[in-house]
N, C-alpha and C positions, 0 to 999 in steps of 0.2 A: 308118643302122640298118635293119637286115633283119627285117619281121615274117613270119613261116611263114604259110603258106596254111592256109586250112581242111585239117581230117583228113579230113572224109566226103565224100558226091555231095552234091551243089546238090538242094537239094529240089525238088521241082515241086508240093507239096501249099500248100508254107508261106513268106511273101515275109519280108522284112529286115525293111519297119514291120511287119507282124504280132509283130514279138519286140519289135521297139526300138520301134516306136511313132514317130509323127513328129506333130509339132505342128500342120505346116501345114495336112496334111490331116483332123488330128480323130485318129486313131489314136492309141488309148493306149498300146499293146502290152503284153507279157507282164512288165515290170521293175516288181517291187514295193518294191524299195529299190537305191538307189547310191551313191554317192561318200558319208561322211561320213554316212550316214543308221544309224537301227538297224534291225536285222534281225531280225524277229521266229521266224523260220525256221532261222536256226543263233546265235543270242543273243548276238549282235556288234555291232559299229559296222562296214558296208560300209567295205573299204580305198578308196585313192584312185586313183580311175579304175576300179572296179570295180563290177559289178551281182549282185542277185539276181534267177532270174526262177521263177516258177513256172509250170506246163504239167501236160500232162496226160501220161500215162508213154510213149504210145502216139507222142506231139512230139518225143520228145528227138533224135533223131539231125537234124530239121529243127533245132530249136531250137540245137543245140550248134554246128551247121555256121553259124548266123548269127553265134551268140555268136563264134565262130572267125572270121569273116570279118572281124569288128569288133576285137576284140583278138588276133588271132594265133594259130594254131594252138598246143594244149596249155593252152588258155586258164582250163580249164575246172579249179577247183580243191577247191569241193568239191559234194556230192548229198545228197541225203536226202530218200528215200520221206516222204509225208504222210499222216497216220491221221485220223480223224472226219471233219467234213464235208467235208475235202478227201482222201479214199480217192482214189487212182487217179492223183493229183498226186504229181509231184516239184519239187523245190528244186532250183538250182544257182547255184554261185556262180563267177562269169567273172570272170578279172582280167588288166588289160591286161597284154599280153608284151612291151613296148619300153620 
């Protein structure tokens, strides 16, 4: 099986644990819900193999290019701007391509 490459440029602002977060080193990253969890942000149960992550509006094209890197280009399923304390944030929901 063939997953598609990221859509965008490689960021230089924003690394891979900053979104995914990695254990070893303490990094939580940006995934507020995943696999089987609920999602308080579009009012679902996360599918399987799949995240949400929240960022700020100004991250997305870093953020979408890691998302893509990790589940395959196109990855990216759905968005939605956040209002009150989280103004200037959006939602997106990655779901694995293979």
């Amino acid at each position: 099986m063939h997953v598609n490459e990221p859509l965008g440029v490689k960021p230089r602002e924003m690394t891979q644990e900053e979104v995914w977060g990695d254990k070893e080193k303490g990094i939580k990253g940006m995934i507020v819900s995943s696999s089987f969890e609920p999602c308080i942000y579009f009012n679902d149960i996360v599918p399987y193999k799949s995240v949400t992550v929240v960022c700020w509006e100004h991250q997305i094209a870093d953020v979408l290019y890691w998302l893509e890197y990790v589940h395959g280009g196109n990855s990216l399923d759905m968005s939605k701007r956040l209002t009150g304390e989280n103004t200037g944030k959006v939602a997106l929901r990655s779901n694995y391509q293979c």
